[in-house]
N, C-alpha and C positions, 0 to 999 in steps of 0.2 A: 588385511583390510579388503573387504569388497569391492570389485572391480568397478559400480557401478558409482560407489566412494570415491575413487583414485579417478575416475573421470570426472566428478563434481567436483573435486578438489581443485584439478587442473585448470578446469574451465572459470571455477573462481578466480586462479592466479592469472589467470588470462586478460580478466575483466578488473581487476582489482590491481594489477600491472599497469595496463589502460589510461585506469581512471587516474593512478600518479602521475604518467607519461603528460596526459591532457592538461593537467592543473599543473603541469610546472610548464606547458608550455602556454597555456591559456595567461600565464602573468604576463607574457608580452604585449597582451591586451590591454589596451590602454583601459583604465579606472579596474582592471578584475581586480587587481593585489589591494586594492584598498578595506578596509577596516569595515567600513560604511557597505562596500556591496558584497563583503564576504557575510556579512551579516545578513545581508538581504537573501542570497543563496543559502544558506543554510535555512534561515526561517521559513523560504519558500518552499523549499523540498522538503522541509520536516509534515506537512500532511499527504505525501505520497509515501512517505516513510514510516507514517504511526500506521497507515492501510497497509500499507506492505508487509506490516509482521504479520499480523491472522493471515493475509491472504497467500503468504507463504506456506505454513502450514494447510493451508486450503485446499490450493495446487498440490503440493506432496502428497494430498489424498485424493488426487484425480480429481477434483472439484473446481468451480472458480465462482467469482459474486460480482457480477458485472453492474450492481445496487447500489456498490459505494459508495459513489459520486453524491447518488440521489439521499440514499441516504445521512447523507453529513449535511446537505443541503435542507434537507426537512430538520433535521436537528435545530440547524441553523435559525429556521424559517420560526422553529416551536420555543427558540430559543426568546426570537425579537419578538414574538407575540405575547410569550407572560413575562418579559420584561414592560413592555408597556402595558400590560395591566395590573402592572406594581407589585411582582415576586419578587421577592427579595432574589439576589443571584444563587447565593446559596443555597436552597430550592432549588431554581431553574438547571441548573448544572447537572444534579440526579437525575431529574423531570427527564431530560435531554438521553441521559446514558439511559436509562430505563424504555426509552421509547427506541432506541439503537437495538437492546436486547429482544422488542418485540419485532422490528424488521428484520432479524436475522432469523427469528427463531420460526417466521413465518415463512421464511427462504427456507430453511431448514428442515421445519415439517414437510414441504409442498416435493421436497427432496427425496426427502428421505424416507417417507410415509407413502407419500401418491407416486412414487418410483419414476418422479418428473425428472427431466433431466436441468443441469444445475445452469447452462449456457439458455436455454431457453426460459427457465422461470425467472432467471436475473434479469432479464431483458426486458421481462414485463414488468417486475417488481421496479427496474429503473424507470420505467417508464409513470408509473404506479403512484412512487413515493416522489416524485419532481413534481407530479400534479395534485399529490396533495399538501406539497408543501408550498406549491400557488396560490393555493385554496386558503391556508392560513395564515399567510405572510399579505397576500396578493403582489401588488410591487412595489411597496413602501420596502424604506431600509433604514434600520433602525440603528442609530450611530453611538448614543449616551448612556454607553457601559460605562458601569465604575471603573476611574485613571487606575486604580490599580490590579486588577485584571488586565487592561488592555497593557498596561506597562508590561505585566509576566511574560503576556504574549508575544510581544514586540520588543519588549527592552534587551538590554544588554548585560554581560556578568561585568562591574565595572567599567574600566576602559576599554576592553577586551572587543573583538569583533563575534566573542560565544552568547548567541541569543540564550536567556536564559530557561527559554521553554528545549533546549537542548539537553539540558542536566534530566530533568526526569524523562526523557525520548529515551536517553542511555540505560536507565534503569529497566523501563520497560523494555531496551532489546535485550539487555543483558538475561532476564527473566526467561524471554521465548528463545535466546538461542539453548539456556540450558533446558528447557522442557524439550526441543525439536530435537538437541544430540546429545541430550546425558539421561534421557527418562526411558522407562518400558513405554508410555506414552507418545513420546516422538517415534521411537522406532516401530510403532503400531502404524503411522501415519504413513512409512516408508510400507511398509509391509500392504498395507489398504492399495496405496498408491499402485505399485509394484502388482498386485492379486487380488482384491476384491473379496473373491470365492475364497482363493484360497488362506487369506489372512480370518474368515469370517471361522473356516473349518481349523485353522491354530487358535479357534477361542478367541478370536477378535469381536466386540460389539461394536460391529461397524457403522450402523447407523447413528448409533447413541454419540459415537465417537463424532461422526460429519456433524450433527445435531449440533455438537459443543462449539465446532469447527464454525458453521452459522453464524451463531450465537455472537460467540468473541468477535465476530466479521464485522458483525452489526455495532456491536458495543465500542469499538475502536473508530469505527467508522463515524457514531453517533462524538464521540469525542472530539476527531477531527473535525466536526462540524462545530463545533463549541469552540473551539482552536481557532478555526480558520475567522470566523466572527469577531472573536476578541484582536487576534492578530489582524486585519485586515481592519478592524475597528466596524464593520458594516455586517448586520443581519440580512440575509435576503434569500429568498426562496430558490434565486439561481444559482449561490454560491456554489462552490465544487464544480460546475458545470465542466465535464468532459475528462474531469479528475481520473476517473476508471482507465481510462484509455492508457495513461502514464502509466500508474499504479501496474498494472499487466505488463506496459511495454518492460519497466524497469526491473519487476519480479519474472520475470522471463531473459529479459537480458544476462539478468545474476546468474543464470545455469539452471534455473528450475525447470527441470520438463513440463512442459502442457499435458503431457498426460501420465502424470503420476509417477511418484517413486524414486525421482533424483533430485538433487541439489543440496545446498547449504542455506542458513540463512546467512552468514557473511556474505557469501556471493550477490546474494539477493538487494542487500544493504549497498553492493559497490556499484551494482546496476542500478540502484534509486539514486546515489549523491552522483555518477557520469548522465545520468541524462538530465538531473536536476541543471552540472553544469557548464554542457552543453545547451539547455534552454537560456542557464544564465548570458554565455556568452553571445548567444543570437540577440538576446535583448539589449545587449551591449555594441552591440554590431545593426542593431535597429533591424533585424531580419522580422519582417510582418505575421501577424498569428497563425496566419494561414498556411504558410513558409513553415513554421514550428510544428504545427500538427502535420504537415506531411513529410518531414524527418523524426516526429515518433513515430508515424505510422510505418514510416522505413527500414526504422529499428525495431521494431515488433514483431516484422515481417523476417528481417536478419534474426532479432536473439529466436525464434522458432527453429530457423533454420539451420544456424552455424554449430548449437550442439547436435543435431541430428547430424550435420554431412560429418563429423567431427568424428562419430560415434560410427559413424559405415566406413570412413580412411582407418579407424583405430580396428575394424573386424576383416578390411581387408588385408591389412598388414598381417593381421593375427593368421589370417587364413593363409596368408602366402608365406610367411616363414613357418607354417607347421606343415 
């Protein structure tokens, strides 16, 4: 097994260790164990979760899309606008992924084409797609989705406290962890991650590859937006707003390196549901927004760091017993 393997592994059982330790001790928190807000914590974290899978394989190829937000939010925005000019939803929904496929693929080209770098054109394209989904939304919020949608979104499997927009989240991780660790295509993503050049000269088509990488970024993220509207029951041009920030804290958390080449998506998966519920229990605990964003920003700052000091104790040991 590759060395670089056997440390993502590790760092997964680290984080995913964690994340059990915290939830069996976060029941001592008065209302977490109940039914009603274990529902509420999973529902909320499943759109940091459906962004987290592309943007996993993202990362792994030295990439990132810091658009996400925005882009789920213009979804959103395109979403409540031809719903009230009487698209049927059925429609509206493709409309939605379709307009995700052209944000990403426009991230993609501007990438991969004009040899932009991927931190600075997300930055503008966030900036880009928030304001044109002001444009089309303005600040109305559009609430009278069909009950059955918003039920999908929101409801429950039975009794149970499993939102039912949980069953196909599962399908869809199941799908990207076998493309990231069972395909010649995932270990292409390691390989880009990891060399650039040198994965371009073992016959890699590296652009074409980040291109797809875009693409799915935008199309998951356009979904998320579609998600987040029905599940939240409200269209609006600000939804997502500052989504990106989690999304990265928690797919970095998981063990991904920022710059290419390691991790897992398990890991990636155990850093989205600990800091989804860690958010949960600040809310429970009434810790104010402001309060929240500067403990993901904390963590963002730790998951960058803790695999790298992690990885200089594991070379100095190495060096000192050879």
């Amino acid at each position: 097994m590759p060395e670089s393997l056997t440390r993502a592994i590790r760092w997964d059982t680290v984080v995913g260790t964690l994340l059990i330790v915290l939830l069996l001790s976060f029941g001592f928190v008065d209302g977490f164990g109940n039914a009603l807000n274990l529902s509420f914590l999973i529902g909320n974290t499943l759109p940091i979760a459906l962004i987290a899978l592309p943007m996993t394989l993202l990362v792994v190829s030295g990439e990132i899309d810091l658009s996400v937000a925005s882009t789920a939010g213009l979804s959103g925005a395109v979403m409540g606008r031809l719903w009230n000019a009487g698209l049927p939803i059925e429609t509206i929904i493709p409309l939605c992924l379709l307009l995700g496929v052209v944000c990403g693929l426009l991230n993609g080209l501007l990438v991969t084409r004009l040899g932009l770098p991927s931190l600075a054109v997300t930055i503008g394209t966030l900036a880009a797609y928030r304001g044109v989904a002001q444009i089309v939304l303005g600040s109305d919020a559009v609430t009278d989705f069909p009950p059955r949608y918003l039920d999908f979104a929101a409801g429950r499997l039975g009794g149970t406290f499993v939102p039912r927009a949980l069953v196909p989240f599962l399908v869809l991780l199941a799908i990207a962890v076998v493309v990231l660790h069972a395909t010649p295509f995932g270990r292409s993503l390691f390989a880009i991650g990891a060399g650039e050049e040198a994965a371009w000269f073992a016959g890699i088509r590296v652009r074409r590859t980040k291109l797809l990488l875009f693409v799915a970024t935008g199309l998951m993220s356009a979904l998320t937006g579609v998600f987040w509207a029905l599940h939240y029951a409200s269209a609006r041009y600000d939804n997502a707003t500052g989504l990106e920030l989690s999304v990265v804290a928690a797919v970095l958390l998981g063990g991904i390196d920022f710059d290419g080449g390691r991790g897992t998506l398990g890991g990636a998966i155990a850093g989205v549901f600990l800091l989804g519920a860690l958010q949960n229990v600040m809310s429970l605990e009434d810790v104010s927004a402001q309060s929240q964003i500067v403990v993901t920003g904390v963590l963002l700052v730790l998951s960058v760091l803790g695999p790298r000091v992690a990885r200089q104790i594991a070379v100095l040991r190495a060096q000192s017993s050879g």
